[in-house]
MDAnalysis code that builds the backbone (N, CA, C; Angstrom):
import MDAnalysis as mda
import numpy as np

u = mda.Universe.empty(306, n_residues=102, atom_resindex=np.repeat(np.arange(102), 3), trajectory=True)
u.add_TopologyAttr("name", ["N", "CA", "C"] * 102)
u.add_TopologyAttr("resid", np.arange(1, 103))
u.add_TopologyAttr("resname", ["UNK", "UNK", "UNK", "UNK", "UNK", "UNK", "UNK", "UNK", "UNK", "UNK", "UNK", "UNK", "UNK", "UNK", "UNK", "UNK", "UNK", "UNK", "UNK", "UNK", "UNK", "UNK", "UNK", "UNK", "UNK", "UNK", "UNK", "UNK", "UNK", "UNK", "UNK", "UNK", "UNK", "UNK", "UNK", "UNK", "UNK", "UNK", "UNK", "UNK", "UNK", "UNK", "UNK", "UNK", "UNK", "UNK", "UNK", "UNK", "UNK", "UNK", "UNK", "UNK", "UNK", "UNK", "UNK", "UNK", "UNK", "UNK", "UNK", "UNK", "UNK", "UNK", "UNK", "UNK", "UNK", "UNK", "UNK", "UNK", "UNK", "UNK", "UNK", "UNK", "UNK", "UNK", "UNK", "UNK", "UNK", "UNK", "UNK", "UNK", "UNK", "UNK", "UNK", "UNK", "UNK", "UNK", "UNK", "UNK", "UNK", "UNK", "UNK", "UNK", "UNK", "UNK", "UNK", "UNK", "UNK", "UNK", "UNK", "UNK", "UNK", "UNK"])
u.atoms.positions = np.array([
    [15.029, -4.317, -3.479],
    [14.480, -5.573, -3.926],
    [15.332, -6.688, -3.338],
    [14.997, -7.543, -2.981],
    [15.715, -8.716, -2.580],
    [16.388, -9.546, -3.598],
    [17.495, -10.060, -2.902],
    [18.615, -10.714, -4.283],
    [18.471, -12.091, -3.827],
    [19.328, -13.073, -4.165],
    [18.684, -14.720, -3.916],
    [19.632, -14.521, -2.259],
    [20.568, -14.036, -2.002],
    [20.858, -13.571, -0.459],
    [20.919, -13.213, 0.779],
    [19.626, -12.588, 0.089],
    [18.979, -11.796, 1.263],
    [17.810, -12.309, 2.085],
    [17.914, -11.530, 3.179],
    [17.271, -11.875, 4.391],
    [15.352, -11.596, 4.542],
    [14.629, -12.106, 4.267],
    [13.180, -11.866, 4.155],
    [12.378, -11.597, 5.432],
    [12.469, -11.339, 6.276],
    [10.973, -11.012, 7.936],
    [9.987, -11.262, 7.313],
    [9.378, -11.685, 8.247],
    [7.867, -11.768, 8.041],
    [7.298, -11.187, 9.371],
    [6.464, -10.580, 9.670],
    [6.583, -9.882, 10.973],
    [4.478, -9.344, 11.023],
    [4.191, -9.658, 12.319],
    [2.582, -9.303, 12.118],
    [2.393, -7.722, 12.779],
    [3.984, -7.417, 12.809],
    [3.658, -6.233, 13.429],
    [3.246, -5.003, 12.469],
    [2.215, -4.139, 12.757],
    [1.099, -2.896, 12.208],
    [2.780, -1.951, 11.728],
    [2.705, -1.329, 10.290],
    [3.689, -0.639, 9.732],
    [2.397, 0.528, 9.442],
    [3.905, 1.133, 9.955],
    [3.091, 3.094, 9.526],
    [3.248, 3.409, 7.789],
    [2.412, 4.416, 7.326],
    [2.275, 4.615, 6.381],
    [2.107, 6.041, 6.194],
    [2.250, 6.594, 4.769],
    [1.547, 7.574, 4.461],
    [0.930, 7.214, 3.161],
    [-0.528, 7.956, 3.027],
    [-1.496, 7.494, 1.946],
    [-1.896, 9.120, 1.505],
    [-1.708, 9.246, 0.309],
    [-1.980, 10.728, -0.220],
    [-1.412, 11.924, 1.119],
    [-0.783, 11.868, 1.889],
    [-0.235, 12.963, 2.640],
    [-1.214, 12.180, 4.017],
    [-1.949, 11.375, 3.909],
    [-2.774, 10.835, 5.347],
    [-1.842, 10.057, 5.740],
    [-1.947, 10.207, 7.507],
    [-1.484, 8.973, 8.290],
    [-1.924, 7.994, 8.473],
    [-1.468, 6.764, 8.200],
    [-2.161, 5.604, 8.119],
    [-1.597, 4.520, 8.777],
    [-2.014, 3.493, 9.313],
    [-1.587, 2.303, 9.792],
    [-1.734, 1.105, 8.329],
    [-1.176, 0.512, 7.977],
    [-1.127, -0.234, 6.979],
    [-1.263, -1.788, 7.868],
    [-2.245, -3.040, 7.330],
    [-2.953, -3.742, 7.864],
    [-2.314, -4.995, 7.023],
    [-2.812, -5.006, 5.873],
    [-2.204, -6.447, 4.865],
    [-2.662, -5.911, 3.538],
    [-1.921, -6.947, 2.643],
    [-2.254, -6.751, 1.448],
    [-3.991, -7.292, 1.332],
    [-4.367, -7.459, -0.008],
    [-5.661, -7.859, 0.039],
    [-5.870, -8.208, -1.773],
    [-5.919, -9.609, -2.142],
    [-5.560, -9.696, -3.508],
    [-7.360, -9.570, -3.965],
    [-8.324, -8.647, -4.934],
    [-9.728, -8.791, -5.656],
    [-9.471, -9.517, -6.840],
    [-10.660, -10.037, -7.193],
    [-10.767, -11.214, -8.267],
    [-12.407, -10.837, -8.331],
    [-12.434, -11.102, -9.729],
    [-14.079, -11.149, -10.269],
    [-14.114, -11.492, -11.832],
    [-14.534, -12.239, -12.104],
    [-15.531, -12.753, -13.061],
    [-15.605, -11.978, -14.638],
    [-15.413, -12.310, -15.670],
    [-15.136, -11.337, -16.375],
    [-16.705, -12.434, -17.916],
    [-17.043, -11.502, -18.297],
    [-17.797, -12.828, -19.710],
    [-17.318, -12.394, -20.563],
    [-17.260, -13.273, -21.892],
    [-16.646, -13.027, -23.287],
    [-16.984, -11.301, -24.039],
    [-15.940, -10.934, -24.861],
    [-16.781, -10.269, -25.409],
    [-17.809, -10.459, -26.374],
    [-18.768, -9.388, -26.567],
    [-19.964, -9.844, -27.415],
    [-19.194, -9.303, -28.671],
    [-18.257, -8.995, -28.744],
    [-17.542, -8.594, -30.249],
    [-17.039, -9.526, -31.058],
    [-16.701, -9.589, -32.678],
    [-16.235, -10.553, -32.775],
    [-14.337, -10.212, -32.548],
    [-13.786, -11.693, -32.106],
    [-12.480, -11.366, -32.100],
    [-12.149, -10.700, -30.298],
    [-12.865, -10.582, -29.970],
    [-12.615, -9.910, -28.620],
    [-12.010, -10.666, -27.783],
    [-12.137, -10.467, -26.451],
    [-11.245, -11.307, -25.517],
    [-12.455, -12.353, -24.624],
    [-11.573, -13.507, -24.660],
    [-12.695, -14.306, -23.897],
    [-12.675, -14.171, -22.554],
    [-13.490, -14.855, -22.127],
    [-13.948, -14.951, -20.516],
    [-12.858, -15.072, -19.876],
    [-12.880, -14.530, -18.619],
    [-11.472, -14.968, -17.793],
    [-11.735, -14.426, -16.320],
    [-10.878, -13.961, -16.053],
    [-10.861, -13.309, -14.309],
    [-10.064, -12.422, -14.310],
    [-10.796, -11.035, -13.875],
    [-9.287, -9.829, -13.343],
    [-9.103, -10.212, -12.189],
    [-8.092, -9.720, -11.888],
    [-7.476, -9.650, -10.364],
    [-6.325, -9.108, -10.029],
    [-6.671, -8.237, -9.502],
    [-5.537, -7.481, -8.665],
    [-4.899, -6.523, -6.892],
    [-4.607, -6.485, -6.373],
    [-3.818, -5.946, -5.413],
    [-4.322, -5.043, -4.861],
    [-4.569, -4.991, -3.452],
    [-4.875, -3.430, -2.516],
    [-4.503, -3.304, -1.717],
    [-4.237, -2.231, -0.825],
    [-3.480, -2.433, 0.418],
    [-4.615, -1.922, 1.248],
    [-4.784, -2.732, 2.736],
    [-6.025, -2.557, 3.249],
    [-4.900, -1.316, 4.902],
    [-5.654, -0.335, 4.869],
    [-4.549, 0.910, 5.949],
    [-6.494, 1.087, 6.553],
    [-5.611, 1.756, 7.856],
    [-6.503, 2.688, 9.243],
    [-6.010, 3.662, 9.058],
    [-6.917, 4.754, 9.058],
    [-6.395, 5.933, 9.057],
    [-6.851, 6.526, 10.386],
    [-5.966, 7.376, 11.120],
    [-5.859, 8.078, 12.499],
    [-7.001, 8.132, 13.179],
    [-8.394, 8.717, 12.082],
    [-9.845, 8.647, 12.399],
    [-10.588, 7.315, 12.441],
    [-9.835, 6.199, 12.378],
    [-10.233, 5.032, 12.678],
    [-11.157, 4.328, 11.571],
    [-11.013, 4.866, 10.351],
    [-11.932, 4.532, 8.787],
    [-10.576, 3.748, 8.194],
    [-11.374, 2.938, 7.740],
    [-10.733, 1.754, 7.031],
    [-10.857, 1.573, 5.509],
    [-9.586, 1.485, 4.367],
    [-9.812, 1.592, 3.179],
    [-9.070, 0.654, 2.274],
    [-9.695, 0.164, 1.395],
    [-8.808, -0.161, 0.504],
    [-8.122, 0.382, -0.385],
    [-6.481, 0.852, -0.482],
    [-6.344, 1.562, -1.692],
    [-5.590, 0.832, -2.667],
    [-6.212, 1.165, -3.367],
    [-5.796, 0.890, -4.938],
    [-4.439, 1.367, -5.427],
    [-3.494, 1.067, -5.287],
    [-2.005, 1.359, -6.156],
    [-2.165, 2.203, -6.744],
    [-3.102, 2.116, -8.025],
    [-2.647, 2.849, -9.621],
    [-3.785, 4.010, -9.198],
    [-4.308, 4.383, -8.130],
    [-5.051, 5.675, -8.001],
    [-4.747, 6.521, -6.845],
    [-3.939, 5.829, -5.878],
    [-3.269, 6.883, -5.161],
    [-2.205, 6.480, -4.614],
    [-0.971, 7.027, -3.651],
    [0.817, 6.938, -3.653],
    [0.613, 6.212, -1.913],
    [1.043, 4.965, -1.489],
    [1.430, 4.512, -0.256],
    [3.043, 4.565, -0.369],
    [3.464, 5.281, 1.217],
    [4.828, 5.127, 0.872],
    [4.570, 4.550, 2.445],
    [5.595, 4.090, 3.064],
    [6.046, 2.921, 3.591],
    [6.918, 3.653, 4.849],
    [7.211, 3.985, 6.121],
    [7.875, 4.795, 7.183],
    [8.345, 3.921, 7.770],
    [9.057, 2.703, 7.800],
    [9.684, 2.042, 8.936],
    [10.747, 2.465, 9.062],
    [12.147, 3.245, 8.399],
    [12.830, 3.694, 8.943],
    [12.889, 4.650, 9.717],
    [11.924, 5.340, 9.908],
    [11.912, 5.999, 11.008],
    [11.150, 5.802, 12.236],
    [11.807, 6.823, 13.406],
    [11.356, 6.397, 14.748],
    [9.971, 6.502, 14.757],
    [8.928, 5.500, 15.362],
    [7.657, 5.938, 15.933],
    [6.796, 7.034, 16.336],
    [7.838, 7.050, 17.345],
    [7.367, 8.675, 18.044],
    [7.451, 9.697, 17.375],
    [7.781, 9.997, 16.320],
    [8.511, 10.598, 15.208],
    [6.778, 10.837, 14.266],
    [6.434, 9.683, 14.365],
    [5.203, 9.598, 13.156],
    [3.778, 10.547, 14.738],
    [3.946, 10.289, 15.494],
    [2.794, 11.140, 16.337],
    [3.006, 12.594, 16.590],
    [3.908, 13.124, 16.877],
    [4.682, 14.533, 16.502],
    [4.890, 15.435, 15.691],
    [4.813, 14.361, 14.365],
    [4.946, 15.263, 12.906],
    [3.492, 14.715, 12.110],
    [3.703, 16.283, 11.318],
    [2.680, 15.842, 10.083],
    [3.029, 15.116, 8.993],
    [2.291, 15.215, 8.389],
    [2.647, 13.762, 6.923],
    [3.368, 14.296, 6.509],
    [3.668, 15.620, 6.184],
    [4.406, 16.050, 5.251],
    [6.049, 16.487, 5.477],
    [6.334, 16.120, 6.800],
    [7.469, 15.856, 7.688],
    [8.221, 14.814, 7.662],
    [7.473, 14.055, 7.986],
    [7.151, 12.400, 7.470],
    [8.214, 12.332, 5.836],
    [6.953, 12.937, 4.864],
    [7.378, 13.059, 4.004],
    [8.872, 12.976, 3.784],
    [9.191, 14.461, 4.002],
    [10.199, 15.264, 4.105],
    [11.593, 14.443, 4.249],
    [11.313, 13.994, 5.660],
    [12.164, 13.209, 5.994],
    [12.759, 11.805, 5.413],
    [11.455, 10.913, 4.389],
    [11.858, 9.791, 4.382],
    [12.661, 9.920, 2.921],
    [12.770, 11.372, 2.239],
    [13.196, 11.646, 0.925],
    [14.573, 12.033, 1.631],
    [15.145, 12.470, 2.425],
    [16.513, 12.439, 2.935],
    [17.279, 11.330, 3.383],
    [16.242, 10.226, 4.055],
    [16.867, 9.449, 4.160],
    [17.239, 8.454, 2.876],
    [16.369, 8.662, 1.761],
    [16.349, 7.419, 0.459],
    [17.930, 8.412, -0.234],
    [18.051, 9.506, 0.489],
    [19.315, 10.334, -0.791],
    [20.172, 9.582, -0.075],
])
């Protein structure tokens, strides 16, 4: 997590991913919002707006998705080499990025 110290990038460059054990290219975040009406109960919650967070990834087969956080696991590969992610399977990938976090 960043402390008031630290150094922030901002960078448009495409970060590798893994999505449920898939290889993925990770694209941008993507914030949904929609419309919510009162409840018809009494005491319920009034009108308002949900909204929340997705991460928009390519996967190898060139299909494009939004995933949802709280229904499946994105983990994040920039410490490792590139060439590294075309060579190995996800689960290498895997493997590896749990040795490097020890």
């Amino acid at each position: 997590m960043a402390g008031i110290n630290s150094e922030i990038t901002i960078s448009t460059e495409k970060r590798l991913c893994v999505v449920d054990d898939r290889k993925a290219i990770f694209h941008k975040w993507v914030e949904i919002s929609y419309p919510v009406g009162e409840s018809a109960f009494r005491g319920g919650p009034p009108a308002g707006q949900v909204s929340y967070v997705v991460a928009l990834v390519e996967y190898e087969d060139g299909t494009v998705e939004r995933v949802n956080l709280s229904e499946k696991k994105l983990i994040f590969v920039d410490n490792l080499v590139n060439n590294m992610w075309y060579e190995s399977s996800a689960a290498d990938i895997y493997n590896k990025m749990q040795e490097v976090s020890e």
